[in-house]
Backbone as a chain_set.jsonl record, in Angstrom:
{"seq": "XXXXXXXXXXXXXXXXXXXXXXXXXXXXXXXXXXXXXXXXXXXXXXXXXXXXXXXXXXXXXXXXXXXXXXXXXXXXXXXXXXXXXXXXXXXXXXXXXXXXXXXXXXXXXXXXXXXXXXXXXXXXXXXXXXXXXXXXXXXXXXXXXXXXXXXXXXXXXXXXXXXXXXXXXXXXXXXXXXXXXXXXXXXX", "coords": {"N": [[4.471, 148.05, 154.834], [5.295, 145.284, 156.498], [8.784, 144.524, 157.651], [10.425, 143.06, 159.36], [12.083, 140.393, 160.436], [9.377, 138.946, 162.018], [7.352, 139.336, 160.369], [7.925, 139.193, 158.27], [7.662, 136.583, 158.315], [5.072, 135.778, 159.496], [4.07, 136.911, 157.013], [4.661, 135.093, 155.211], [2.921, 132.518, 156.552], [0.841, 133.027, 155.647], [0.638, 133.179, 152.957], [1.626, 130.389, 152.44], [-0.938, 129.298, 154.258], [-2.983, 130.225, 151.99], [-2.311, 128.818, 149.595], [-1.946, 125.914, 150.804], [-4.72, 125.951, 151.057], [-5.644, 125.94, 148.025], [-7.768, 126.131, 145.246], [-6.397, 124.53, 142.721], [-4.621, 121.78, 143.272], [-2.043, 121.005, 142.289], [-0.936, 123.826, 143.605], [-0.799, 123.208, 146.107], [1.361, 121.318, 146.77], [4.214, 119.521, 148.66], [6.955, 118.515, 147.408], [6.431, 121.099, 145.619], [4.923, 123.912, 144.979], [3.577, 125.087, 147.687], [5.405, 123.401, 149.292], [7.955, 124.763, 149.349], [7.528, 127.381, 149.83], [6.679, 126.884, 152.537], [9.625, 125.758, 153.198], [11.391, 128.194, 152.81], [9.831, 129.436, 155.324], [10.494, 127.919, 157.372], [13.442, 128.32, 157.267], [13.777, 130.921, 157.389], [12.485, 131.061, 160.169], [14.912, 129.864, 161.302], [16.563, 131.807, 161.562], [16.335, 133.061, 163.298], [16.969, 131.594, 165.697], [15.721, 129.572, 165.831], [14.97, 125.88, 165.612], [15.109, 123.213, 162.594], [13.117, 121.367, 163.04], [11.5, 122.225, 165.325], [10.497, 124.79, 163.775], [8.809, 123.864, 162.147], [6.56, 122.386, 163.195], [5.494, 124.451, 164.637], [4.459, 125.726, 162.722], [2.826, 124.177, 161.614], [1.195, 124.032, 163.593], [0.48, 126.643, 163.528], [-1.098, 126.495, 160.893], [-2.708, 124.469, 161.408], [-4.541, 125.225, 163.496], [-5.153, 127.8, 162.735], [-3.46, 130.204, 164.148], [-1.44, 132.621, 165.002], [1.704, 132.896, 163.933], [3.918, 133.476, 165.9], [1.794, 133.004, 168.203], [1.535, 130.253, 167.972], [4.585, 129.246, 168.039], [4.971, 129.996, 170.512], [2.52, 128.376, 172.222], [3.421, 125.626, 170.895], [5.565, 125.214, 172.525], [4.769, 125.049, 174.87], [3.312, 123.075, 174.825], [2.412, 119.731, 175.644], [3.655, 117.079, 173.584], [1.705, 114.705, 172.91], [2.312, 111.749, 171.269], [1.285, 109.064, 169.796], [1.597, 106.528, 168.774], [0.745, 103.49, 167.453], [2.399, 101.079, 166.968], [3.789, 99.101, 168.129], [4.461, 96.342, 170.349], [2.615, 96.589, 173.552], [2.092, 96.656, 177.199], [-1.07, 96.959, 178.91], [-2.304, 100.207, 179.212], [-3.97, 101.109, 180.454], [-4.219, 101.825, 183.558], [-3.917, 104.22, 186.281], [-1.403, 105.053, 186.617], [2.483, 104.915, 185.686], [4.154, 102.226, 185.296], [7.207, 101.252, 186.965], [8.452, 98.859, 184.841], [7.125, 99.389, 182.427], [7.974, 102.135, 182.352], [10.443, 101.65, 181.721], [10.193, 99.738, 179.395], [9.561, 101.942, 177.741], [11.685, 103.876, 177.729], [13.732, 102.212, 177.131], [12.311, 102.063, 174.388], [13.188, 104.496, 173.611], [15.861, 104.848, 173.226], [16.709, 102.876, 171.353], [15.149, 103.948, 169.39], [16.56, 105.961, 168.597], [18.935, 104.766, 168.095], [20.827, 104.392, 170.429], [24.129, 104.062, 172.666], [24.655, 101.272, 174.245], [26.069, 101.71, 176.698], [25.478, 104.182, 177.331], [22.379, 104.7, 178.173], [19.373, 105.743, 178.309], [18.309, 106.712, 181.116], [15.185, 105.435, 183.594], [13.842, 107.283, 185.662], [13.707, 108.105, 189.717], [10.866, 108.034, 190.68], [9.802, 110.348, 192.096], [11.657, 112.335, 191.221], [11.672, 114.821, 190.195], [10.101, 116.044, 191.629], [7.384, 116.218, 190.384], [4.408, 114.642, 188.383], [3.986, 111.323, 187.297], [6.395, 109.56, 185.229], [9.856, 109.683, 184.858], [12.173, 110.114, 182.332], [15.716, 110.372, 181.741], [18.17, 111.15, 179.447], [21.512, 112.23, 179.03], [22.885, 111.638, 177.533], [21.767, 111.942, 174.396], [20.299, 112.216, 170.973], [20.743, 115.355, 169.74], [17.925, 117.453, 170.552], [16.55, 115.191, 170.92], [14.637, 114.966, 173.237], [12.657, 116.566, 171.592], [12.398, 115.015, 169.147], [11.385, 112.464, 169.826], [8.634, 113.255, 170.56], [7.896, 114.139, 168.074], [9.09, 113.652, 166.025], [11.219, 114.927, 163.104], [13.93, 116.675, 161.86], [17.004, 116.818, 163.582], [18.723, 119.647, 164.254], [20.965, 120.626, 162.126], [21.381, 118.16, 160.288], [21.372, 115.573, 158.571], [19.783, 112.979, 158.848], [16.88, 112.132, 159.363], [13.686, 111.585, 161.698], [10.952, 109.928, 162.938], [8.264, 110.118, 164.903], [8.618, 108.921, 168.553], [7.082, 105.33, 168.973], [5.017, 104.972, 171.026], [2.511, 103.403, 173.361], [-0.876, 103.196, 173.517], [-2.747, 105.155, 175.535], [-0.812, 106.737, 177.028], [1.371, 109.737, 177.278], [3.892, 111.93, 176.182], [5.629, 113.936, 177.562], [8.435, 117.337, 176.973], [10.67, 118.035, 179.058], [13.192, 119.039, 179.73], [16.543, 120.08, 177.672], [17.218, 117.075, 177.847], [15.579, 115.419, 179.465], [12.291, 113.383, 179.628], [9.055, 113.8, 180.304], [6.732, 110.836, 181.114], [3.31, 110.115, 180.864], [0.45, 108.996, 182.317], [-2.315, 108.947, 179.913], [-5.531, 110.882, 180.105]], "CA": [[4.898, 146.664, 154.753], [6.375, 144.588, 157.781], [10.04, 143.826, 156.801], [11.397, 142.664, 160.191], [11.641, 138.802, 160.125], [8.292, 138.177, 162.23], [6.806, 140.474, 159.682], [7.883, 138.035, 156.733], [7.342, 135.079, 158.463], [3.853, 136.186, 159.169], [3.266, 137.245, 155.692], [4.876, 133.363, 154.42], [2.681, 131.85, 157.114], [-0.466, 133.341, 155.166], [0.594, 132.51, 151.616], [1.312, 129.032, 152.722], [-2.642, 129.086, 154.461], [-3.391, 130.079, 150.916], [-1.5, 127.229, 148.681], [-2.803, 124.583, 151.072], [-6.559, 125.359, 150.598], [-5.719, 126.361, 146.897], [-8.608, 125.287, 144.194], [-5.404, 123.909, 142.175], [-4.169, 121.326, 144.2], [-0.837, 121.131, 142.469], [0.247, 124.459, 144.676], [-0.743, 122.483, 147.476], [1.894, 120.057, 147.09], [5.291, 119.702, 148.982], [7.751, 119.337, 146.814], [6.088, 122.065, 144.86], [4.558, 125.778, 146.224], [3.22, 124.884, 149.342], [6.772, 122.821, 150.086], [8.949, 125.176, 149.185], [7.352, 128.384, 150.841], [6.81, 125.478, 153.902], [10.95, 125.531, 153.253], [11.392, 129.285, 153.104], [9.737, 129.933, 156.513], [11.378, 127.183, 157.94], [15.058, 128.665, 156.859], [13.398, 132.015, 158.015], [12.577, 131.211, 161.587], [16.005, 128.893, 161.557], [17.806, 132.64, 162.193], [15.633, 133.264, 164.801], [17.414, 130.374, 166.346], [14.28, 128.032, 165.523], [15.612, 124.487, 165.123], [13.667, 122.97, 161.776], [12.085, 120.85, 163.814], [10.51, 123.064, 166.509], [9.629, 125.288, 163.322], [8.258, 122.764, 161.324], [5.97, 122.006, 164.16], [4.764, 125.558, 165.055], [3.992, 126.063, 161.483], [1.884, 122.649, 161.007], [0.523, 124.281, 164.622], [-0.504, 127.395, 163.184], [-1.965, 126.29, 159.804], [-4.252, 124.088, 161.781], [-5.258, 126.393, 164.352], [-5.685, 129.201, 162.506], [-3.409, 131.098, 164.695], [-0.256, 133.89, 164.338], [2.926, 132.368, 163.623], [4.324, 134.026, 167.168], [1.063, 132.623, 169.131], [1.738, 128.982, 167.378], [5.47, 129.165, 168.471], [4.652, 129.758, 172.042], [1.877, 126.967, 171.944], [4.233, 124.137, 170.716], [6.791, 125.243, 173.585], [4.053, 125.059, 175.764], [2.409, 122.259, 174.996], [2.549, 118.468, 175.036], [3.957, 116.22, 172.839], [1.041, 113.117, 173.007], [2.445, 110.683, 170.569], [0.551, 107.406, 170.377], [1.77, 105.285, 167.493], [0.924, 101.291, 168.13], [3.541, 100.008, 165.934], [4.935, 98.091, 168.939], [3.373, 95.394, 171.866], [2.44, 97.361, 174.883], [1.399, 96.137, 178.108], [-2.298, 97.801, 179.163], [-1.957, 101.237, 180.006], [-5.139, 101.989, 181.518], [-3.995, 102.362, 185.017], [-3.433, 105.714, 186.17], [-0.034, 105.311, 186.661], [3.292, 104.446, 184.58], [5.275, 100.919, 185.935], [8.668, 101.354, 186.601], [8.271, 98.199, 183.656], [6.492, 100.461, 181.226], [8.727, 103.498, 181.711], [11.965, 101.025, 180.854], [10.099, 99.624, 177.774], [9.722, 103.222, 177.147], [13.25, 104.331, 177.683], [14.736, 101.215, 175.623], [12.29, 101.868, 172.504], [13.97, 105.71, 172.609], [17.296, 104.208, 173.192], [16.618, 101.972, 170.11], [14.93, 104.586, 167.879], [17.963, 106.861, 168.06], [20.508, 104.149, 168.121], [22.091, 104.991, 171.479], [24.896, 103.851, 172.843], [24.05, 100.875, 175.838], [26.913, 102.345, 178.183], [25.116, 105.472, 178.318], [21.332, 104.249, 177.518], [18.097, 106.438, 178.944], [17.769, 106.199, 182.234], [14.275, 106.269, 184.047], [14.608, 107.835, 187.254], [12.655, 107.884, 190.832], [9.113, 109.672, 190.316], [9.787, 111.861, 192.828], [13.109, 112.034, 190.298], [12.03, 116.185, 189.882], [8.521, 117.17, 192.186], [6.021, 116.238, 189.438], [3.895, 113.661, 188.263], [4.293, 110.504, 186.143], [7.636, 109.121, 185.111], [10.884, 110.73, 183.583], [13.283, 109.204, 181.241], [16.824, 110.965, 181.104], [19.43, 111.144, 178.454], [22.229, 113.264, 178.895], [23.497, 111.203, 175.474], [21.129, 111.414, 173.399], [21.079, 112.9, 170.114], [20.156, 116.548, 170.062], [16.612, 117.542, 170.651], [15.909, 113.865, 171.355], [12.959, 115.04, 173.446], [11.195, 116.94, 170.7], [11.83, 114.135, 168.26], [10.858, 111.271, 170.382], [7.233, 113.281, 170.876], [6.627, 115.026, 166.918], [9.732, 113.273, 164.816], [12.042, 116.08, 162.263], [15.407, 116.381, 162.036], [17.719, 117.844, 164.461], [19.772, 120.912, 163.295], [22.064, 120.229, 160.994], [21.92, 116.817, 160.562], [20.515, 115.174, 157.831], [18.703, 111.844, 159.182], [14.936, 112.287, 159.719], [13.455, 110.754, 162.547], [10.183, 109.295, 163.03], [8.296, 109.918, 166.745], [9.063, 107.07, 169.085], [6.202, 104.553, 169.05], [4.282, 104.973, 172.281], [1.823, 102.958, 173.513], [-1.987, 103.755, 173.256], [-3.073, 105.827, 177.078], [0.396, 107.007, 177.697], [1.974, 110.516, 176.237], [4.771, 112.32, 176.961], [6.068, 115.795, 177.185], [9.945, 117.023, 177.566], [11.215, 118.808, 180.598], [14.099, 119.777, 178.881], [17.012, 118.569, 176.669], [17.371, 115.554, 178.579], [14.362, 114.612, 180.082], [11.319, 113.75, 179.299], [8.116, 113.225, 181.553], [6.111, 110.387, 181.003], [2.103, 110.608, 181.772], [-0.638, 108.406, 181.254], [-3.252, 110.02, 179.072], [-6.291, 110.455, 180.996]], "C": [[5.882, 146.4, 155.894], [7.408, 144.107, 156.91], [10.802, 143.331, 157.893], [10.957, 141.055, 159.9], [10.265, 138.551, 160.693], [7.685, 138.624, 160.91], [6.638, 139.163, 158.435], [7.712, 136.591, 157.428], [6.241, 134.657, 158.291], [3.102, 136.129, 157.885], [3.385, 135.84, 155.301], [3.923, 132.507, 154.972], [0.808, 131.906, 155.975], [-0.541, 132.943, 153.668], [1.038, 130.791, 151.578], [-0.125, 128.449, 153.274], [-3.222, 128.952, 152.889], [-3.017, 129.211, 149.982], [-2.428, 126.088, 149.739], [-4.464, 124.72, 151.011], [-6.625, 125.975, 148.643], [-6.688, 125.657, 145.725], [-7.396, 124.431, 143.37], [-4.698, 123.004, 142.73], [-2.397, 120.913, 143.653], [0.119, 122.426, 143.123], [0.314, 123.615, 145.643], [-0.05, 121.408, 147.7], [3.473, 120.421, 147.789], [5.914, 118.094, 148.153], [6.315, 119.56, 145.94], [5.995, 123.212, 145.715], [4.656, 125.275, 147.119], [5.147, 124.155, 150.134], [7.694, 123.82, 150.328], [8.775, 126.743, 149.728], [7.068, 128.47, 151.93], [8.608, 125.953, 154.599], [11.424, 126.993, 153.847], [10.992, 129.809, 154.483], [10.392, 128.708, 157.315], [12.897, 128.037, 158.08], [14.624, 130.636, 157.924], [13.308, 132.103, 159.948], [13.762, 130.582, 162.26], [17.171, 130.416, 161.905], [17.265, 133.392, 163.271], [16.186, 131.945, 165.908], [16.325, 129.095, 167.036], [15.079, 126.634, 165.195], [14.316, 124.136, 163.915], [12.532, 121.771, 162.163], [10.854, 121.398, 164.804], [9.719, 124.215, 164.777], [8.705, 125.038, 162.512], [6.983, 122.603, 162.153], [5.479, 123.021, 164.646], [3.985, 125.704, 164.255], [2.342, 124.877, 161.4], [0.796, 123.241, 162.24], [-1.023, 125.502, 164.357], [-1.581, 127.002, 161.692], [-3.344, 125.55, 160.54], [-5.294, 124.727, 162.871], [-5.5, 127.82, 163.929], [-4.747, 130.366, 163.138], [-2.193, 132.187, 163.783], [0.726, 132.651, 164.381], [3.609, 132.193, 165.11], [3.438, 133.281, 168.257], [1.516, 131.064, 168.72], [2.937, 128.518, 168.37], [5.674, 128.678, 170.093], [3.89, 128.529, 172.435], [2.837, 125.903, 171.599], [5.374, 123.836, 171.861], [6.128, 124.609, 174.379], [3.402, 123.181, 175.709], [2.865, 121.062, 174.856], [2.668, 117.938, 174.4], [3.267, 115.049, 172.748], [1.515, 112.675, 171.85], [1.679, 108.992, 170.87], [0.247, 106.519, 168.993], [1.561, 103.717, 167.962], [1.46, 100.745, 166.707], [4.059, 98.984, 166.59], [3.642, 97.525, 169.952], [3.389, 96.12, 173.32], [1.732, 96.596, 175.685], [0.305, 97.527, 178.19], [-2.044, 98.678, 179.89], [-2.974, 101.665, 180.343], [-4.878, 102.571, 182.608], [-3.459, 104.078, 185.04], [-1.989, 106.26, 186.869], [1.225, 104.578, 186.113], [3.626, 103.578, 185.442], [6.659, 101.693, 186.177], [8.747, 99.972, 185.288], [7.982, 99.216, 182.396], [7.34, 101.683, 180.876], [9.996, 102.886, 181.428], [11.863, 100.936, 179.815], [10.223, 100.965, 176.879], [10.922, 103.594, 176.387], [14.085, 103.391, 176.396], [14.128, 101.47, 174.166], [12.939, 103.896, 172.085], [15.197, 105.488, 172.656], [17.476, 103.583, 171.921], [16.209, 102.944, 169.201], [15.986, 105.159, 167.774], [18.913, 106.332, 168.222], [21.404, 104.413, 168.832], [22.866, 103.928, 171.603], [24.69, 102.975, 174.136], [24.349, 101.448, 176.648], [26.116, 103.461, 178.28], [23.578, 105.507, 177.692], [20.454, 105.522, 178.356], [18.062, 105.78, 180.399], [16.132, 106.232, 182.941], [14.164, 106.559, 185.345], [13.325, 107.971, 188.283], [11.484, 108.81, 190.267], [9.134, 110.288, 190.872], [11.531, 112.753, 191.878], [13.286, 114.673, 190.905], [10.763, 117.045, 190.699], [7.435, 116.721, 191.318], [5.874, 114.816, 189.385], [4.842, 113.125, 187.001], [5.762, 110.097, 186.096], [8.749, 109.922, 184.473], [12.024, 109.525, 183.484], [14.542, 110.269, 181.178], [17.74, 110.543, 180.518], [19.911, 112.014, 178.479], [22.903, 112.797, 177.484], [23.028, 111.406, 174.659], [21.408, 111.977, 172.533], [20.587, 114.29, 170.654], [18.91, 116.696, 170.017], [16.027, 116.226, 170.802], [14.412, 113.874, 171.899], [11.916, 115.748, 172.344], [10.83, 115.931, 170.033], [11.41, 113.131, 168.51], [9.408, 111.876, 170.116], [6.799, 113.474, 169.025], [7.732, 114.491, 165.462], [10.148, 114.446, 164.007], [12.999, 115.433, 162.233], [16.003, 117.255, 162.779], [18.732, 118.803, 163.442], [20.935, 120.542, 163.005], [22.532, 119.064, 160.323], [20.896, 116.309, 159.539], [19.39, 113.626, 157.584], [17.161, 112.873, 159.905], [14.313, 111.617, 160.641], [11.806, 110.886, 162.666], [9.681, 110.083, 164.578], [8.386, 108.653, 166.942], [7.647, 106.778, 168.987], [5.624, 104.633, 170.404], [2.933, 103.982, 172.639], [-0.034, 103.622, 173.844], [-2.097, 103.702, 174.83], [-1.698, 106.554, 177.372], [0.878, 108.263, 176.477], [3.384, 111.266, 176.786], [5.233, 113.538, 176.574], [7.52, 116.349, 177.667], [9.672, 117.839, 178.188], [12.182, 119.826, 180.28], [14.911, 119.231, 177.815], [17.114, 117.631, 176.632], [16.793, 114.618, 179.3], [13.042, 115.096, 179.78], [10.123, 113.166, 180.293], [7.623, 112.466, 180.702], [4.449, 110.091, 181.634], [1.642, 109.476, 181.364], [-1.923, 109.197, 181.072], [-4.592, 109.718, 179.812], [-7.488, 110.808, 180.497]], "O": [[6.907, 147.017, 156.184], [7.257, 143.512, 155.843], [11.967, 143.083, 157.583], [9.938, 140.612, 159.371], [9.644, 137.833, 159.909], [7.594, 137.575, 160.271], [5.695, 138.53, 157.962], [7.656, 135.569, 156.745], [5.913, 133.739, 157.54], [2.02, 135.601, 157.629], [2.333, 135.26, 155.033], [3.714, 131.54, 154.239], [-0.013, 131.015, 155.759], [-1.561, 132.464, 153.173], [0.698, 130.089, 150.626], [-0.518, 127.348, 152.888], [-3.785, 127.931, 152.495], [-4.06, 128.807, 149.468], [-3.47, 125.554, 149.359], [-5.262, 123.785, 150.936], [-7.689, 126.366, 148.162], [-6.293, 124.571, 145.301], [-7.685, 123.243, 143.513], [-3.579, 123.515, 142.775], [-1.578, 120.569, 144.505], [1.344, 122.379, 143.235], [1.403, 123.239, 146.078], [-0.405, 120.554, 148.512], [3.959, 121.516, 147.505], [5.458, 116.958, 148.283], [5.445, 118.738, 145.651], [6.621, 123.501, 146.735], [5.747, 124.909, 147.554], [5.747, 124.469, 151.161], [8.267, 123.851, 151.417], [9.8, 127.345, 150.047], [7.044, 129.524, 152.564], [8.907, 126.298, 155.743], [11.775, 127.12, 155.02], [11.759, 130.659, 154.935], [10.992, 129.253, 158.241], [13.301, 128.294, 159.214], [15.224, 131.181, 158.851], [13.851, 132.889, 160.725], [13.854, 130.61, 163.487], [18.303, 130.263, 162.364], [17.827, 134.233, 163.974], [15.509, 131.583, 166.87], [16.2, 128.307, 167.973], [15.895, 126.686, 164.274], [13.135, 124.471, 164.002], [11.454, 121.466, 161.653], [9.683, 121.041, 164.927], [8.495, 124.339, 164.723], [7.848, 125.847, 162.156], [6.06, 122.785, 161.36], [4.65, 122.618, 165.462], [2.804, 125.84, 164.575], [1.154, 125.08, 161.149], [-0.397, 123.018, 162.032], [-2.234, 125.54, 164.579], [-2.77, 127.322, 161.668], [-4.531, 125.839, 160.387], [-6.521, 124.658, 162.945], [-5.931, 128.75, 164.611], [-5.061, 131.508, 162.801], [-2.07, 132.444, 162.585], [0.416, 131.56, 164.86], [3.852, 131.07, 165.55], [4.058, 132.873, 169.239], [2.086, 130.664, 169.735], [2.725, 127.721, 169.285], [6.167, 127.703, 170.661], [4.529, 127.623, 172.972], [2.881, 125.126, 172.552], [5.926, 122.764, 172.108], [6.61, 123.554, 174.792], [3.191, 122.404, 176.64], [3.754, 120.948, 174.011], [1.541, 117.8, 173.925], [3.998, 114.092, 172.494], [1.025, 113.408, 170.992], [1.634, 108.19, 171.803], [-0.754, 106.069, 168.435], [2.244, 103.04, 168.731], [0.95, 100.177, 165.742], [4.67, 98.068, 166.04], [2.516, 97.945, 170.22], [4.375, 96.042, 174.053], [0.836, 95.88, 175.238], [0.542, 98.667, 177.788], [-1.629, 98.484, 181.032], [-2.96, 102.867, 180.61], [-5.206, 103.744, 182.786], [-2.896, 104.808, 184.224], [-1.635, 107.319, 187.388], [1.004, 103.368, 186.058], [3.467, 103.971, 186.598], [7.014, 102.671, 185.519], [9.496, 100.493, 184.461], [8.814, 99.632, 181.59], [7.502, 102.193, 179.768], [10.775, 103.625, 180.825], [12.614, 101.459, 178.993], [10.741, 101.102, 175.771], [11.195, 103.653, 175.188], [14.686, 103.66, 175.356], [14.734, 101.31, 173.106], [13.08, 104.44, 170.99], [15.781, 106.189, 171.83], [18.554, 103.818, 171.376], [16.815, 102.943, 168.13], [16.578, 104.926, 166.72], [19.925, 106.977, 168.498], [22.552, 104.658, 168.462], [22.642, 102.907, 170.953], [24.539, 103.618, 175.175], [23.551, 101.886, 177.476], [25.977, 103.849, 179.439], [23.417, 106.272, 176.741], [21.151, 106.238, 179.074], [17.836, 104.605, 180.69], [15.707, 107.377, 182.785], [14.567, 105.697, 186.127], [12.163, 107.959, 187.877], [11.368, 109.877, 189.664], [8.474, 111.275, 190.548], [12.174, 113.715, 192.3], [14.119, 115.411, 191.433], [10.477, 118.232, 190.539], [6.34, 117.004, 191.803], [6.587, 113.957, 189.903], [5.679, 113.62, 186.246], [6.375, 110.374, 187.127], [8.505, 110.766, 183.61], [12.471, 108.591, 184.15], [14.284, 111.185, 180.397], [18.286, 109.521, 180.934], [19.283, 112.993, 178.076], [23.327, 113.526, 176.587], [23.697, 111.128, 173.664], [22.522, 112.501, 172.559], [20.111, 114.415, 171.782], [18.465, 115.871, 169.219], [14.796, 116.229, 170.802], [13.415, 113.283, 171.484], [10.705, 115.541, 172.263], [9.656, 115.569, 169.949], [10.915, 112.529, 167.556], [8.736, 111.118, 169.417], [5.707, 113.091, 168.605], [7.474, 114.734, 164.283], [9.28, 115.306, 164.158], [13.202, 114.234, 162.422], [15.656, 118.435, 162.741], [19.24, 118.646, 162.331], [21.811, 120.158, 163.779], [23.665, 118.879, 159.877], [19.703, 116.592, 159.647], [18.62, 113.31, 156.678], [16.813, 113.831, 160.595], [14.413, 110.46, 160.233], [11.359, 112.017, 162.473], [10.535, 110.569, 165.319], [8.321, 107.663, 166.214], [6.878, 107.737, 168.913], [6.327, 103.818, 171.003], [2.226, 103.994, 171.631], [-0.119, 104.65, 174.516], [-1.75, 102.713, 175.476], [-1.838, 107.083, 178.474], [0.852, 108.078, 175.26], [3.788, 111.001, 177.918], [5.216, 114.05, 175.455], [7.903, 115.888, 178.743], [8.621, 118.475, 178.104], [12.114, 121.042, 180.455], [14.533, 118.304, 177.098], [17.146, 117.01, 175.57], [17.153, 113.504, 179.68], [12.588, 116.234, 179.667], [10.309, 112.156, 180.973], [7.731, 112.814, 179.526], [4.355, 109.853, 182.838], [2.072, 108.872, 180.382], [-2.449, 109.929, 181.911], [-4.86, 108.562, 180.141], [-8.518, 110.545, 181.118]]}, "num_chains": 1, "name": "protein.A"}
């Protein structure tokens, strides 16, 4: 028996596979089993210095991919954040490239979801801002993990508001850079 933490995370990641396809569908409920051994590897990879957002989001990664817990992890680092909620009025993002217009509306609806502060609002900065494509948005204010939760919504560590992803407009996704910036693409 594996007893180092991947070991049990692993094993939780497999009895949570099993609760969500369970013939009984009250394990499969959060709050109930499935939530609360959901909770358990959460709190588990949280001393691996997992935020419950990033592990929340590996997890949901591996259940649907089938994969390891460890391969999942890497994958969500790795990978893009496309969000594409139309809750809000977007100008047509077909074109194959962001506005400086489009990446403000951007910037102001993550300024507005996390209730920043105007004086120190999102900036979006030159496109040549960092070498790469597409647009970037920085916040050195924002809240913490701002860029994960703008793309996949949680809660930041330790903090007990819940956040939503930002609303994005349909063609357009975006992926962070780091804590403070996030690229903006359009989806192609």
């Amino acid at each position: 028996m594996d007893t180092t933490t991947r070991g049990i995370a692993e094993d939780l990641l497999l009895v949570l596979r099993r609760l969500n396809q369970a013939d009984d569908q009250k394990l499969a409920r959060d709050p109930g089993p499935f939530g609360h051994v959901r909770h358990a590897l959460i709190a588990i990879m949280e001393t691996a210095d997992w935020g419950p957002a990033h592990a929340s989001e590996a997890i949901q990664h591996a259940i649907q991919e089938g994969s390891m817990l460890f391969s999942a992890m890497l994958a969500t680092r790795a990978v893009d954040c496309g969000t594409a909620i139309n809750s809000m009025t977007w100008p047509n993002t077909a074109s194959a490239e962001i506005s400086d217009e489009l990446a403000q509306q951007i910037a102001d609806a993550i300024g507005g979801h996390f209730h920043g502060d105007r004086n120190y609002w999102p900036q979006v900065m030159d496109d040549e801002w960092d070498g790469g494509s597409g647009r970037v948005i920085v916040w050195e204010h924002g809240e913490d993990d701002w860029t994960v939760l703008a793309c996949h919504g949680g809660r930041p560590d330790y903090s007990p508001v819940e956040y939503e992803p930002v609303p994005l407009p349909a063609g357009v996704w975006v992926e962070p850079i780091n804590h403070y910036a996030l690229r903006v693409l359009p989806r192609q």
